[in-house]
FITOR-975261 format. One record per residue (C-alpha): x, y, z negated; residue in one letter; residue number from 1. Coordinates in Angstrom, 2 decimals. Layout:
{{X,Y,Z},'A',NUM}
...
This chain:
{{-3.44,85.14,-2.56},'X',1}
{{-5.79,87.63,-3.92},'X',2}
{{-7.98,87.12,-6.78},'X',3}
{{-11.39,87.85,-8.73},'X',4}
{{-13.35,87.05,-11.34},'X',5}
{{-16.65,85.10,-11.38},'X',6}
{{-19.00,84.94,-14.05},'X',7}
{{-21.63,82.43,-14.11},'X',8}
{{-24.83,82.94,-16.63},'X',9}
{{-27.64,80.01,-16.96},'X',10}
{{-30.66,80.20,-19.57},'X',11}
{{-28.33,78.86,-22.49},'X',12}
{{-24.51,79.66,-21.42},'X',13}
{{-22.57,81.79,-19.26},'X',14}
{{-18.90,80.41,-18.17},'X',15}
{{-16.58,83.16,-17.03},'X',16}
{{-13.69,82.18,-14.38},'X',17}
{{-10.56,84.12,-13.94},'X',18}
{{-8.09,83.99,-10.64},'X',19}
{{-10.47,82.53,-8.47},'X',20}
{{-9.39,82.49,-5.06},'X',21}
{{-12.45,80.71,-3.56},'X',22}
{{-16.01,80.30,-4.49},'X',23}
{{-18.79,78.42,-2.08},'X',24}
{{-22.19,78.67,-3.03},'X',25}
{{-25.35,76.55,-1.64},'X',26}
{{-27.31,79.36,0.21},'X',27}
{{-30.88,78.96,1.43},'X',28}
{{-29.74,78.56,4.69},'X',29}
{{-26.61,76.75,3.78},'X',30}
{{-23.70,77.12,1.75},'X',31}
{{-21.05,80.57,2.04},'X',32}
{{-17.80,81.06,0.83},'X',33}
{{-16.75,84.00,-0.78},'X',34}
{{-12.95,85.30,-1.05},'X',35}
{{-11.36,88.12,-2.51},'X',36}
{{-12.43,91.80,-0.91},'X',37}
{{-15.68,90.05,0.15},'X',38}
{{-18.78,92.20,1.68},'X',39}
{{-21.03,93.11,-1.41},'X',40}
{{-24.46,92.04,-1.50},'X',41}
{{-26.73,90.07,-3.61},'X',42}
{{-28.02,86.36,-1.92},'X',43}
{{-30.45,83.54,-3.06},'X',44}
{{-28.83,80.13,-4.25},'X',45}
{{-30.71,77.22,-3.55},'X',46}
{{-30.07,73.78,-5.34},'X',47}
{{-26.57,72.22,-4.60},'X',48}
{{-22.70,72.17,-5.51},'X',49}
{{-20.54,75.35,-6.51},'X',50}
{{-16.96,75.19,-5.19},'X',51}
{{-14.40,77.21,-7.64},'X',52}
{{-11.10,76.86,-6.40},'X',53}
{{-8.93,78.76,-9.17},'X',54}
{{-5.30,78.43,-9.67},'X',55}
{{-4.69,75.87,-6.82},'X',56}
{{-7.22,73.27,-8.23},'X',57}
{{-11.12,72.89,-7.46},'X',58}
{{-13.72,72.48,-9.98},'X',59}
{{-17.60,71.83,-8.83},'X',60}
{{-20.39,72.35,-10.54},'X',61}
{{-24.09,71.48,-9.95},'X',62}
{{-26.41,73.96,-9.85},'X',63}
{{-30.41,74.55,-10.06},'X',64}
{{-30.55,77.22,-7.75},'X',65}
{{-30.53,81.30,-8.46},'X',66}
{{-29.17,83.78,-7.18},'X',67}
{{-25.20,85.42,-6.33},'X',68}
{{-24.33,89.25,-6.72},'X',69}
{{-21.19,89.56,-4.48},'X',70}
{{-19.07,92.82,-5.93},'X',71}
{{-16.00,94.46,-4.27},'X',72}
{{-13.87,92.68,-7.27},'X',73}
{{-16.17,89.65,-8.98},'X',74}
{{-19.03,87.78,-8.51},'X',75}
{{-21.80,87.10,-10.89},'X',76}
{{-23.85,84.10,-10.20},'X',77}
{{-27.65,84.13,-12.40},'X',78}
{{-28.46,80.33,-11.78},'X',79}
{{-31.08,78.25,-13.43},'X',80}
{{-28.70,75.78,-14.43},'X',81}
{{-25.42,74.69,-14.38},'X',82}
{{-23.11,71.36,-15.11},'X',83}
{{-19.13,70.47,-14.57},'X',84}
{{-19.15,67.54,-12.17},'X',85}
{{-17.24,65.54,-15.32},'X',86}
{{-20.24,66.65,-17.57},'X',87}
{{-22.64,65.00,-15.71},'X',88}
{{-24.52,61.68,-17.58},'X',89}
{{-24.52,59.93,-14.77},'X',90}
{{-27.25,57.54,-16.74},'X',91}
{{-29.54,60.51,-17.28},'X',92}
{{-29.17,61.92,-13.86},'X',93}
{{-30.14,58.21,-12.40},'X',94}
{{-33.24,58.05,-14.82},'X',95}
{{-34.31,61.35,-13.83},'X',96}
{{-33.72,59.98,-10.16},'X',97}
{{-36.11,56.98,-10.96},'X',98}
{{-38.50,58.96,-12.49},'X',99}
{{-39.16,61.50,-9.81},'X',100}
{{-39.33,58.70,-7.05},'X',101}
{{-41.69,56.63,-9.68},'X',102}
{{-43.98,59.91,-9.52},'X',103}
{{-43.74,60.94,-5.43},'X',104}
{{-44.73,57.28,-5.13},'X',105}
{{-47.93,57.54,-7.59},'X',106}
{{-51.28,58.58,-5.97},'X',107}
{{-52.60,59.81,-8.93},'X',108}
{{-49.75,61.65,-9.39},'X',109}
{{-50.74,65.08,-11.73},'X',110}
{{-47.76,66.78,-10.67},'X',111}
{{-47.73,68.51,-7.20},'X',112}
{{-45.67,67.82,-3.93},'X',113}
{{-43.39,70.60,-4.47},'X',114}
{{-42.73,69.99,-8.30},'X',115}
{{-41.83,66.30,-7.21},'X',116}
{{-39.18,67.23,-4.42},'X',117}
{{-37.56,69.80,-6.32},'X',118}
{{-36.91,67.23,-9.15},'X',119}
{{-35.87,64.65,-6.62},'X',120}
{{-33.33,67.52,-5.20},'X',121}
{{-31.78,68.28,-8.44},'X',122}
{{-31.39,64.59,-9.71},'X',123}
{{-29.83,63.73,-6.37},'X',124}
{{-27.61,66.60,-6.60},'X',125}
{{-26.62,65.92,-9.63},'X',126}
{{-25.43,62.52,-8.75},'X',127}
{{-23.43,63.87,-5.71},'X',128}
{{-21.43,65.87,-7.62},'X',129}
{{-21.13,63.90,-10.69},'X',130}
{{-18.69,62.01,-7.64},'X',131}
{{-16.14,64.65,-7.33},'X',132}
């Protein structure tokens, strides 16, 4: 099976993959896979899991949402963040789950709607994939 690279670059790392024969992304209008030879173009990533299947094994990854450049040859993925799903702290990711529910459930809450789902979103994505 046909192959390409895929680099991935966050705000403090950048992880570069080599004979990947699969990647699926979480699109804003739902996830996409991309293989080898696939139609360039450049598409928004919304919060969710990254599928990397390289050398007949998957890896997933969570990610904060960005965006995916899709090249005749490799993929570069700009996301906001990025973890293994055995990196996770599945502690940490459960506190940060308590604490944005504690907050959508305040009334006097300072932060707004928006800031409040998109935490809740992240920790519970986090979680998910912390499970694969």
């Amino acid at each position: 099976m046909a192959t390409y690279n895929v680099d991935i670059v966050t705000p403090i790392r950048e992880v570069k993959l080599e004979n990947v024969s699969y990647l699926r992304c979480p699109g804003l209008d739902g996830s996409f896979g991309i293989m080898n030879s696939h139609r360039e173009g450049i598409f928004a990533l919304s919060v969710g899991e990254i599928k990397v299947s390289q050398n007949g094994k998957d890896e997933y990854y969570a990610s904060g949402g960005g965006f995916a450049e899709i090249l005749s040859s490799s993929v570069k993925l700009l996301v906001e963040s990025l973890e293994k799903s055995s990196e996770i702290d599945t502690s940490r990711a459960n506190k940060s789950l308590e604490r944005a529910q504690q907050r959508k459930n305040e009334q006097n809450s300072e932060l707004n709607d928006v800031r409040i789902e998109a935490s809740l979103s992240r920790a519970l994505n986090r979680l998910r994939v912390s499970k694969r």
